[in-house]
VOGU-3710 file (C-alpha; in Angstrom, 3 decimals, decimal comma):
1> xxxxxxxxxx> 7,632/-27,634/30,175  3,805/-27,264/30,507  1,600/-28,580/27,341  0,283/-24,873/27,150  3,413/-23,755/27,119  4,281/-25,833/24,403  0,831/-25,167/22,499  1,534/-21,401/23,012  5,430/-21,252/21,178  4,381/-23,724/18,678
11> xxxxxxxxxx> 1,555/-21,258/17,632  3,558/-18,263/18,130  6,524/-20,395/15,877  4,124/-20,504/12,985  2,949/-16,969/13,189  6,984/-15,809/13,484  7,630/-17,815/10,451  4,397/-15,873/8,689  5,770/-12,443/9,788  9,305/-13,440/8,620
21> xxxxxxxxxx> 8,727/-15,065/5,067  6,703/-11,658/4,229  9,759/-9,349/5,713  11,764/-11,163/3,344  10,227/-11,122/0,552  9,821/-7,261/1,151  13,413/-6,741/1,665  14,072/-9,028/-1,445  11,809/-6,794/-3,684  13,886/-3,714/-1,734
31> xxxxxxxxxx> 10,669/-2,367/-0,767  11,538/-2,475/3,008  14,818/-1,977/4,764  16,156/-3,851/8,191  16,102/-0,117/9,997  12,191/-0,381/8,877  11,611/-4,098/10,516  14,255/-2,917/13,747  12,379/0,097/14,433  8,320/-1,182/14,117
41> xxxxxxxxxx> 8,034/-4,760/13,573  10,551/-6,451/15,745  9,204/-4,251/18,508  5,223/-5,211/17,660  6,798/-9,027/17,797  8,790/-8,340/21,432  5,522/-7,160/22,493  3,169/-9,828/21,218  5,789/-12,371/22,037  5,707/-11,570/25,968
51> xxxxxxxxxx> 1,873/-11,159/26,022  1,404/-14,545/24,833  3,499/-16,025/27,819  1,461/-14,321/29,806  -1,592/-16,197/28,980  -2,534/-14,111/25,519  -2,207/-15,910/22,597  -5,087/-15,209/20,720  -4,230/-11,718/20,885  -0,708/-12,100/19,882
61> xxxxxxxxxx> -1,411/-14,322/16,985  -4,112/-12,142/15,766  -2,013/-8,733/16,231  1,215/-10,121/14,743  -0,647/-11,558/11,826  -2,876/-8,314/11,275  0,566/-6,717/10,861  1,845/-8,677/8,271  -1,401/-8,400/6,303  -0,874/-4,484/7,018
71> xxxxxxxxxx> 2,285/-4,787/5,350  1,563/-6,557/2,499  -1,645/-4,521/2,023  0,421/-1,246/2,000  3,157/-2,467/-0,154  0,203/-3,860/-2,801  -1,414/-0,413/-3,034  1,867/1,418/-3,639  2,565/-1,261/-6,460  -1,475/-0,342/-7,945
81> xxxxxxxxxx> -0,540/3,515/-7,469  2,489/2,581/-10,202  4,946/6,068/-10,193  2,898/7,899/-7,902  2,986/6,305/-4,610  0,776/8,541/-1,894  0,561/7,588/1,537  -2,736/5,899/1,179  -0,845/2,807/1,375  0,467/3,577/5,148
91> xxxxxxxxxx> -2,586/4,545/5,886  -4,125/1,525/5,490  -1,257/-0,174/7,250  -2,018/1,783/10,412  -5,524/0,487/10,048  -4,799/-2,765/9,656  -2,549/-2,113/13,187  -5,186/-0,718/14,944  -7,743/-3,352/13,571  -5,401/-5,971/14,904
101> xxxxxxxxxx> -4,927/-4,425/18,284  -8,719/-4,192/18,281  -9,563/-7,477/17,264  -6,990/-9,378/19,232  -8,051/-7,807/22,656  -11,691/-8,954/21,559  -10,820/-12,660/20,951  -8,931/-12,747/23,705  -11,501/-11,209/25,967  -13,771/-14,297/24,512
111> xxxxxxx> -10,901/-17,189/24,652  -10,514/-15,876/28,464  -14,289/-16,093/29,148  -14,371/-19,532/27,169  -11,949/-20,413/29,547  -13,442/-20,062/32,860  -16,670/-21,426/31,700
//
């Protein structure tokens, strides 16, 4: 196995246990269900997952970690909002998504140019 190919699932190990720890501590607190995590965030992972074996791991690691903060910034604002959750919270998750997706196509567009340089 090729040292970036070890560099790149060692990386992509940490962020996975990142992602995880904070899905289980949701599901602990019952604030998130294993339908929830099947149906968005194991597919985000697949995704992120097979785009850093293609040569983008600073993309992955910055999407997969941009949806964990997403997460846990959407489950803090429905605990602020008390008995009247609104969907500000999810909101803000699908920004953080977005801002991820953003971001990690931007670092990676720089890591790539490093690269070649």
């Amino acid at each position: 196995m090729s040292t970036r190919l070890k560099n790149t699932l060692k990386t992509y190990l940490i962020v996975t246990i990142v992602l995880a720890a904070i899905l289980i501590y949701l599901f602990v607190v019952d604030y998130i269900d294993l339908s929830t995590v099947a149906k968005i965030y194991l597919p985000i992972w697949i995704v992120a997952f097979a785009i850093s074996l293609f040569g983008g791991r600073m993309f992955s690691v910055v999407f997969v970690l941009f949806a964990a903060m997403g997460l846990l910034v959407e489950y803090l604002v429905h605990l602020l909002q008390g008995d009247r959750p609104t969907m500000s919270g999810a909101f803000l998750n699908i920004v953080f998504l977005v801002l991820g997706l953003l971001l990690g196509v931007a670092f990676q567009r720089i890591s790539s140019r490093r690269k070649r340089s």
